[in-house]
TIBA-813471 format. One line per field, with one value per residue (C-alpha): x, z, y; residue in three letters; chain. Coordinates in Angstrom, 3 decimals, decimal comma, padded with zeros to 6 digits. Each point is the difference from the previous one (the first is absolute). Layout:
// residues N
X: c(X	...)
Z: c(Z	...)
Y: c(Y	...)
resn: c(ALA	...)
chain: c(A	...)
This chain:
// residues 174
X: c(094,777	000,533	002,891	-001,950	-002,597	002,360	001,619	-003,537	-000,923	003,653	-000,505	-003,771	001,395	002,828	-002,860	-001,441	002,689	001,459	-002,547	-001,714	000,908	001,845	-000,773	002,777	-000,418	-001,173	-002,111	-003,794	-002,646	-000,828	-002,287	-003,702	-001,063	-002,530	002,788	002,384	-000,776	-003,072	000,143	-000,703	002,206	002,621	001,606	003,528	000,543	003,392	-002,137	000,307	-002,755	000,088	-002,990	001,860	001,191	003,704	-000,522	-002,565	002,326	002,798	-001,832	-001,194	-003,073	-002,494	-000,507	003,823	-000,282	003,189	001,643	002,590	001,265	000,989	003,756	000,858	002,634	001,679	002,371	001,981	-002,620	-003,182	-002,174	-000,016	-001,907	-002,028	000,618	-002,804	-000,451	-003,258	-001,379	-002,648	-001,978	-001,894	003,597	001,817	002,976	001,599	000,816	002,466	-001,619	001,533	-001,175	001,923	-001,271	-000,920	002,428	002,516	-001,599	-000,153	003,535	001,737	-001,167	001,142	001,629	000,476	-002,379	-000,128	-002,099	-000,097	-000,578	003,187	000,108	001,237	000,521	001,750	001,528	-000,978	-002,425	-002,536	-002,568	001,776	-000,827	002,257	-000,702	002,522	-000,428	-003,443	-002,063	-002,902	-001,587	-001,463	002,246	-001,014	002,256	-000,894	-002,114	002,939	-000,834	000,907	-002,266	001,009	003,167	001,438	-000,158	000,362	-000,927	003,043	000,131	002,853	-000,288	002,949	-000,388	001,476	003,342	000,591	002,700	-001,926	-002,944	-002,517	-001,734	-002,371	-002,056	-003,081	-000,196	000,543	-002,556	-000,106)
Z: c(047,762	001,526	002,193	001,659	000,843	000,972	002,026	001,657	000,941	001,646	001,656	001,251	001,803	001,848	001,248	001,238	001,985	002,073	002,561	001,079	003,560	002,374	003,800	002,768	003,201	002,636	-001,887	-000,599	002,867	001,638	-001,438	002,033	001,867	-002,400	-002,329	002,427	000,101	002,278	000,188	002,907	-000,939	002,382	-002,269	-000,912	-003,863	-001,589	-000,207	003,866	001,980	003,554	001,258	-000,328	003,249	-000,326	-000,531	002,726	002,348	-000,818	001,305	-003,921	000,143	-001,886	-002,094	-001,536	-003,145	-002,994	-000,968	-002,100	-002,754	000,868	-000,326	-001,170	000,948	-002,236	-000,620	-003,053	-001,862	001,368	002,548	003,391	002,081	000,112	002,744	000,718	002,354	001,675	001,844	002,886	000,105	003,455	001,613	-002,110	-000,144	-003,287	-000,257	-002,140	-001,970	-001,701	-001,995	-001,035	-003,595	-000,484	-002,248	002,417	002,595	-002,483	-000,106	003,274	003,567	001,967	000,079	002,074	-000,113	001,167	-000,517	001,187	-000,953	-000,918	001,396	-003,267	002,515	002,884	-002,358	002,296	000,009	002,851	000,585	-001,794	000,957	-000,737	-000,797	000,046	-001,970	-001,104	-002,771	000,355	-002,739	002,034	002,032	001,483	002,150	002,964	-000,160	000,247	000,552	-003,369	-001,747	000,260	-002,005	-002,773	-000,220	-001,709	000,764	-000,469	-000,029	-000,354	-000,463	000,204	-001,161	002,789	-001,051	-002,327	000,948	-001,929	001,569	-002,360	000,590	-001,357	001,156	-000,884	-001,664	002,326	001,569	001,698)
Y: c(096,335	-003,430	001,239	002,856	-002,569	-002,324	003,011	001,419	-004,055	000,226	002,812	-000,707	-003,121	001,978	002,141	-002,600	-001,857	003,580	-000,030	003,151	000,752	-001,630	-001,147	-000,255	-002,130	002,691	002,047	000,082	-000,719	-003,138	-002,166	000,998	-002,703	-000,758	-001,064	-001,542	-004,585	-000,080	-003,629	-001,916	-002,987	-001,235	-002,214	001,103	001,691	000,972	003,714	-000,151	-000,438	001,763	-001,961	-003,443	-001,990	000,896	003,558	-000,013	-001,933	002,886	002,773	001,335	002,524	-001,606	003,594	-000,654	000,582	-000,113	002,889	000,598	-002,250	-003,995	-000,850	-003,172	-002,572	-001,829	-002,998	-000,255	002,121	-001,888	001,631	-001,930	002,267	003,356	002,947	002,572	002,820	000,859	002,250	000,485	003,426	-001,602	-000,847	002,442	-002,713	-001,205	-003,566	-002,515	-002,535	-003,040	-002,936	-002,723	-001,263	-003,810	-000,788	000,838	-001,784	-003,279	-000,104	001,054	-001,666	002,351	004,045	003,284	002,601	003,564	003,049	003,031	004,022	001,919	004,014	001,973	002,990	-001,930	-002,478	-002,598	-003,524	000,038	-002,563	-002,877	-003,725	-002,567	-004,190	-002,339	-003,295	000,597	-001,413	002,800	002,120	003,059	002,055	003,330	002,637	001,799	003,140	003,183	003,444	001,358	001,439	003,258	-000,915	-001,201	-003,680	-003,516	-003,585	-002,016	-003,665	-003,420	-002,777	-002,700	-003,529	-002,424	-000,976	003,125	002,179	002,954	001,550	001,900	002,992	002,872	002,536	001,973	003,676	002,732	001,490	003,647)
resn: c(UNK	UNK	UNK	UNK	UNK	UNK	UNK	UNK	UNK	UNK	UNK	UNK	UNK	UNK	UNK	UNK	UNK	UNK	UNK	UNK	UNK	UNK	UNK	UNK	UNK	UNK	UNK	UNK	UNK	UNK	UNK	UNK	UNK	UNK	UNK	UNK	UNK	UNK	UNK	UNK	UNK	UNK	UNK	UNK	UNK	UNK	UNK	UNK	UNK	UNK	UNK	UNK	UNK	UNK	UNK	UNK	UNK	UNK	UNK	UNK	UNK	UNK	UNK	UNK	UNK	UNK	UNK	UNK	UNK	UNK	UNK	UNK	UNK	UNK	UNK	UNK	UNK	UNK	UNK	UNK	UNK	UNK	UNK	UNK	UNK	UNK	UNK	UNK	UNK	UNK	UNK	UNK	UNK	UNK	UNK	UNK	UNK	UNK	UNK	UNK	UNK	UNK	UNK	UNK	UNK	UNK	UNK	UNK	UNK	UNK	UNK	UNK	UNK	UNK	UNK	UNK	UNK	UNK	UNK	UNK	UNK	UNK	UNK	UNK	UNK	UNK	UNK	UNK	UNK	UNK	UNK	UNK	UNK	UNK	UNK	UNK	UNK	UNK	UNK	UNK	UNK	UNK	UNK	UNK	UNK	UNK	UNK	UNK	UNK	UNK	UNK	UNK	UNK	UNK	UNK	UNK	UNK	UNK	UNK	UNK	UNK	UNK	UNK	UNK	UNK	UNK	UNK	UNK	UNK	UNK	UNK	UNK	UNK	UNK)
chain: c(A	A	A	A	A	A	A	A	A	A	A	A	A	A	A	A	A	A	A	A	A	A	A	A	A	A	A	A	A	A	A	A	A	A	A	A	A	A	A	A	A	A	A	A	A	A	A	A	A	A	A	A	A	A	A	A	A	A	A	A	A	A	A	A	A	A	A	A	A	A	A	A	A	A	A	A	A	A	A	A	A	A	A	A	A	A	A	A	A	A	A	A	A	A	A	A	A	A	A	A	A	A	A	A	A	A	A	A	A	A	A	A	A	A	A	A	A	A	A	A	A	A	A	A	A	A	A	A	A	A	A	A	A	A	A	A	A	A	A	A	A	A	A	A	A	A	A	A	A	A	A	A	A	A	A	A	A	A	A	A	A	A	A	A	A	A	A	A	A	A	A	A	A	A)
């Protein structure tokens, strides 16, 4: 009697952990623009915020919004930075999006950059922008005309003085 309870309490808990579906970058609608960040702010967030001075100063449509999963960079296990793609329904542009985490930033004065969006179809990067010896932490790439294909934000980051540059890119996107 004990081990069939002991069995069913087993078995309960592997229930729980399968999950019931699944959900692959590219599929399911936008978010409606009642559920997209409405926000006003143009202060600068690791969520990326396409109102902010940099993004504005790159030519970002202020209707950007993520989509997608975020990639993360990392350095000897520990994330260093976040890359996001985004996309304008207004422009009807994607965009690169990279944010370099504080605790990076703490440690390092200065590092490369670059961002861009990577063509799955063309196997190609198109509107990447590049920073040499920067100490930033918002980074955006120009808008590309790609959103009728498959694509990825991709993003490195290189610490000054490291031979090895580090990269990662968001979920594809179709």
């Amino acid at each position: 009697m004990r081990s069939r309870r002991i069995a069913i309490a087993a078995l309960a808990c592997a229930f729980v952990l399968i999950p019931a579906g699944t959900a692959a970058a590219g599929s399911g609608p936008a978010p409606a623009p009642s559920e997209r960040n409405t926000t006003k702010s143009t202060a600068p967030s690791a969520e990326g915020n396409p109102m902010s001075a940099k993004a504005k100063a790159g030519g970002v449509c202020p209707d950007a919004y993520q989509i997608g999963t975020t990639g993360h960079i990392t350095r000897d296990g520990v994330q260093i930075a976040s890359v996001k793609q985004f996309y304008s329904p207004e422009c009807k542009e994607n965009y690169g999006y990279l944010w370099v985490w504080e605790s990076f930033r703490e440690k390092e004065d200065d590092y490369d950059v670059s961002i861009g969006i990577y063509n799955h179809d063309q196997d190609e990067t198109s509107g990447k922008r590049s920073w040499l010896d920067s100490n930033g932490q918002e980074y955006w790439s120009n808008g590309t005309d790609t959103a009728s294909v498959c694509t990825s934000a991709v993003g490195t980051l290189r610490p000054s003085g490291s031979a090895l540059t580090y990269e990662a890119a968001s979920s594809k996107r179709c």
